[in-house]
C-alpha positions as a Markdown table, in Angstrom:
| # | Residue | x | y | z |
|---|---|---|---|---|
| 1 | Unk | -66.5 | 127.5 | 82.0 |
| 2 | Unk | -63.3 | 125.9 | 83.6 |
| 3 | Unk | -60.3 | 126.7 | 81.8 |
| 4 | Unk | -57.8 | 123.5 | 81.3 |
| 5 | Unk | -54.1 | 123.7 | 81.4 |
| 6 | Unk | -52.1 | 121.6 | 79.7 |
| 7 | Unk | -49.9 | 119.1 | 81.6 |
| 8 | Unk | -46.8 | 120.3 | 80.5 |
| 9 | Unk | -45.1 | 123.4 | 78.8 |
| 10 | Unk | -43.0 | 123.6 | 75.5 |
| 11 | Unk | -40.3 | 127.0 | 76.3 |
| 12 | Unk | -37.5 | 126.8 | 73.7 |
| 13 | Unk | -34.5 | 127.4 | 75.7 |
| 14 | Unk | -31.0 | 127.7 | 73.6 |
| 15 | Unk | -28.9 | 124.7 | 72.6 |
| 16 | Unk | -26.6 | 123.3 | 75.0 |
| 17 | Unk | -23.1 | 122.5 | 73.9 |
| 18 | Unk | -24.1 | 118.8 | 74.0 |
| 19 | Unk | -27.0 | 119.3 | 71.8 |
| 20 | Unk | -26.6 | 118.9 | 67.8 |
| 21 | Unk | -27.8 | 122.2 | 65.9 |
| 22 | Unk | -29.9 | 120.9 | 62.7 |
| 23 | Unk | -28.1 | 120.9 | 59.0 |
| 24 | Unk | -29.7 | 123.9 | 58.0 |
| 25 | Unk | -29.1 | 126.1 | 61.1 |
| 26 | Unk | -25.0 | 124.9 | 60.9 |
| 27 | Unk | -25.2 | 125.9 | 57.1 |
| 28 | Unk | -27.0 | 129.4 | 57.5 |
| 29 | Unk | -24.5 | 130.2 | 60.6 |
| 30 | Unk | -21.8 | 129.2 | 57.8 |
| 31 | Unk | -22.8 | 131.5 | 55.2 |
| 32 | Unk | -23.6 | 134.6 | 57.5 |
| 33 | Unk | -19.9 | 134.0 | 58.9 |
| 34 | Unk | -18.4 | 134.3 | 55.6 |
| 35 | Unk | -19.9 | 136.8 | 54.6 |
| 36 | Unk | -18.9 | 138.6 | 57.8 |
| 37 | Unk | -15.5 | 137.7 | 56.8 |
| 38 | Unk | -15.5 | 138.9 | 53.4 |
| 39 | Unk | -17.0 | 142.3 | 54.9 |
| 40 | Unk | -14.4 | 142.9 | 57.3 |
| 41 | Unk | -11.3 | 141.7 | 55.1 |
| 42 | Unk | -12.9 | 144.5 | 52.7 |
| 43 | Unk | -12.9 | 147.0 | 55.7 |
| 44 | Unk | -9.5 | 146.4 | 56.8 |
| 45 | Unk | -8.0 | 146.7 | 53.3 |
| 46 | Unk | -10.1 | 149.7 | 52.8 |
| 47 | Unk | -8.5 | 151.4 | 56.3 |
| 48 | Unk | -4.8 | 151.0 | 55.3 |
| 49 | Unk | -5.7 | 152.3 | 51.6 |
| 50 | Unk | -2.7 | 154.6 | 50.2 |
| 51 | Unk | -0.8 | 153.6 | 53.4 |
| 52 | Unk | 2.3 | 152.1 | 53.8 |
| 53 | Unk | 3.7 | 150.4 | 56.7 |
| 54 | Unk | 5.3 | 153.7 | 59.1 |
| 55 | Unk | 1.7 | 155.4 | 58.0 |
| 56 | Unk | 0.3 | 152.5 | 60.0 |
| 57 | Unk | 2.5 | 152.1 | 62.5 |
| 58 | Unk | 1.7 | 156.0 | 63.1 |
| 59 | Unk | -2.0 | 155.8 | 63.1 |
| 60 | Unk | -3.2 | 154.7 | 66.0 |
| 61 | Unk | -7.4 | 154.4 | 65.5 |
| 62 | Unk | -6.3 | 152.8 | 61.6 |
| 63 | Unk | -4.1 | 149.9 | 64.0 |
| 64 | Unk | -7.2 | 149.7 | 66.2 |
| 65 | Unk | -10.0 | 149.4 | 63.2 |
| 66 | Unk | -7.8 | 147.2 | 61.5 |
| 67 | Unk | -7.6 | 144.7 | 64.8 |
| 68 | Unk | -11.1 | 144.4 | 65.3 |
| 69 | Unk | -11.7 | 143.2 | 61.6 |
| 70 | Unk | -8.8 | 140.8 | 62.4 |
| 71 | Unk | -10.5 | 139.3 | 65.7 |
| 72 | Unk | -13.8 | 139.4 | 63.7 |
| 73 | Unk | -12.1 | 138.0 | 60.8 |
| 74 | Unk | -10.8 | 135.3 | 63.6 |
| 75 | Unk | -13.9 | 134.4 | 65.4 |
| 76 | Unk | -16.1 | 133.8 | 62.3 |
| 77 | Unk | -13.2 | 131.6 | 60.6 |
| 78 | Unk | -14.0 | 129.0 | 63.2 |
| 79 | Unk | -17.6 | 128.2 | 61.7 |
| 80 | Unk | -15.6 | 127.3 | 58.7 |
| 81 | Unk | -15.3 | 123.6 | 59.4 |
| 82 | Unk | -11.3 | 122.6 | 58.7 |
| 83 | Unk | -12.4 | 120.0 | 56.1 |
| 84 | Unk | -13.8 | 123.3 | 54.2 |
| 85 | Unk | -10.7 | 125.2 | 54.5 |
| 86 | Unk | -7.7 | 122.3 | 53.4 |
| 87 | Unk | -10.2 | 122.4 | 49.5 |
| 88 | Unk | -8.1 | 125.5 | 49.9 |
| 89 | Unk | -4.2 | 124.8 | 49.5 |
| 90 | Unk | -2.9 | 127.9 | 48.1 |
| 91 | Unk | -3.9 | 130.2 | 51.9 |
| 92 | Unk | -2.0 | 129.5 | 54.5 |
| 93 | Unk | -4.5 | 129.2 | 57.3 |
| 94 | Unk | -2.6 | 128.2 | 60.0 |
| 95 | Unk | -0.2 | 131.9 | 59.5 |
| 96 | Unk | -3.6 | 133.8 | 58.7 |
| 97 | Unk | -5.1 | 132.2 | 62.0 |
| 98 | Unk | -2.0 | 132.6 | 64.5 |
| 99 | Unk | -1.2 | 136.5 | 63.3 |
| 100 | Unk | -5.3 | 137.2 | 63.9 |
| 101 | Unk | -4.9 | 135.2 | 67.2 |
| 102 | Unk | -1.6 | 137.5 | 68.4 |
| 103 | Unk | -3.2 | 140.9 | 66.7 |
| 104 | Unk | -6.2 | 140.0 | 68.8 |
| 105 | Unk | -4.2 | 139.8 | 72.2 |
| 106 | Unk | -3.1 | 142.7 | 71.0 |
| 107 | Unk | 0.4 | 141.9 | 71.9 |
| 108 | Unk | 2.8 | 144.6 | 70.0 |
| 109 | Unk | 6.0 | 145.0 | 68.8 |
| 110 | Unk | 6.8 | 142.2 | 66.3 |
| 111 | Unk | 3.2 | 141.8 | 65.7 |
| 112 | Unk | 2.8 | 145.2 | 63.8 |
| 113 | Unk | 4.8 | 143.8 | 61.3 |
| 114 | Unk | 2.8 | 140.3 | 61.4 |
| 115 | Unk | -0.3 | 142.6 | 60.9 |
| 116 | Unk | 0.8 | 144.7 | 58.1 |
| 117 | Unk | 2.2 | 141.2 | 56.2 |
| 118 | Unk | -0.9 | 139.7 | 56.7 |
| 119 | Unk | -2.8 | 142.7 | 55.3 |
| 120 | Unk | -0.5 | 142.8 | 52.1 |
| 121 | Unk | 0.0 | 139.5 | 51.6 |
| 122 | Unk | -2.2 | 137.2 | 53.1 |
| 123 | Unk | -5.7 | 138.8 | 53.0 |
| 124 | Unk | -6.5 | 138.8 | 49.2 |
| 125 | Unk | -6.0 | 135.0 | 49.2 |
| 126 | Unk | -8.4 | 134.7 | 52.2 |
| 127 | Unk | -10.6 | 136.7 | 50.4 |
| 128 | Unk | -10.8 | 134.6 | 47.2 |
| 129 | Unk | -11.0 | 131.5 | 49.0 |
| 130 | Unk | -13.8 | 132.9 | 51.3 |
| 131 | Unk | -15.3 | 134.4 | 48.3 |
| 132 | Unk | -15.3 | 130.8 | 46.7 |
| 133 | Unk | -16.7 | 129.0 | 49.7 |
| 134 | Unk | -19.3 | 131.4 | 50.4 |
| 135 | Unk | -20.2 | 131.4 | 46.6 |
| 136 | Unk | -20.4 | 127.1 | 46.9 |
| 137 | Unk | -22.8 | 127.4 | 49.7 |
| 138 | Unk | -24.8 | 130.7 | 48.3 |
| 139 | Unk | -23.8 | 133.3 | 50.7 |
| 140 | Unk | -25.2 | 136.2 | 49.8 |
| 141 | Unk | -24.3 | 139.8 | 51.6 |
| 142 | Unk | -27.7 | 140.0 | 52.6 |
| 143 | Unk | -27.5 | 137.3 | 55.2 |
| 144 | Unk | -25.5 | 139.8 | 57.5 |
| 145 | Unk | -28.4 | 140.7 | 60.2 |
């Protein structure tokens, strides 16, 4: 028996930048980045526990833990369409966004002051509003994979 092949091949190659990602695959990447978020604001807040800022400035893997949960922090924010963020007055994105940015360069100095203030200050407001956001679309933890 002769075996027919089919004229052409469906391969499902990834999206191109030019090419529109469907309602439901923007929304699920969404909720898995703020969850993300919320895991790694938790982390960092956990690291500098029953710190205080020359306890920091003096341990060196606590700076480095705490800098990748910023640059993750960072790079998941920017599924979070802007429209999203500005339902949110009260956290100052732009600050939270630029001291992530620098801490990510890992440019020193000043900026271990900019970390710490962030940490303190600016963190449990991102948390809260992340935490409200991922709550409006149904994030749960368990979308982390």
């Amino acid at each position: 028996m002769k075996e027919t092949v089919p004229d052409t091949v469906e391969v499902a190659l990834p999206l191109t930048k030019r090419q529109k990602r469907s309602k439901e695959d923007r929304d699920a990447r969404r909720k898995k980045a703020l969850v993300e978020v919320l895991d790694n604001i938790s982390a960092a807040r956990e690291f500098v526990s029953g710190m205080n800022f020359v306890d920091f400035l003096s341990d060196r893997k606590t700076k480095y833990a705490v800098i990748m949960c910023l640059t993750i922090i960072g790079k998941r924010m920017r599924f979070i369409p802007p429209a999203e963020r500005k339902q949110i007055a009260d956290v100052p994105w732009r600050s939270i966004l630029a001291t992530i940015r620098i801490a990510s360069q890992q440019e020193w100095g000043v900026v271990e002051r900019l970390i710490w203030e962030t940490l303190e200050d600016d963190l449990p407001a991102l948390k809260r509003a992340v935490e409200k956001l991922a709550k409006e679309m149904g994030a749960s933890k368990n979308q982390i994979v």
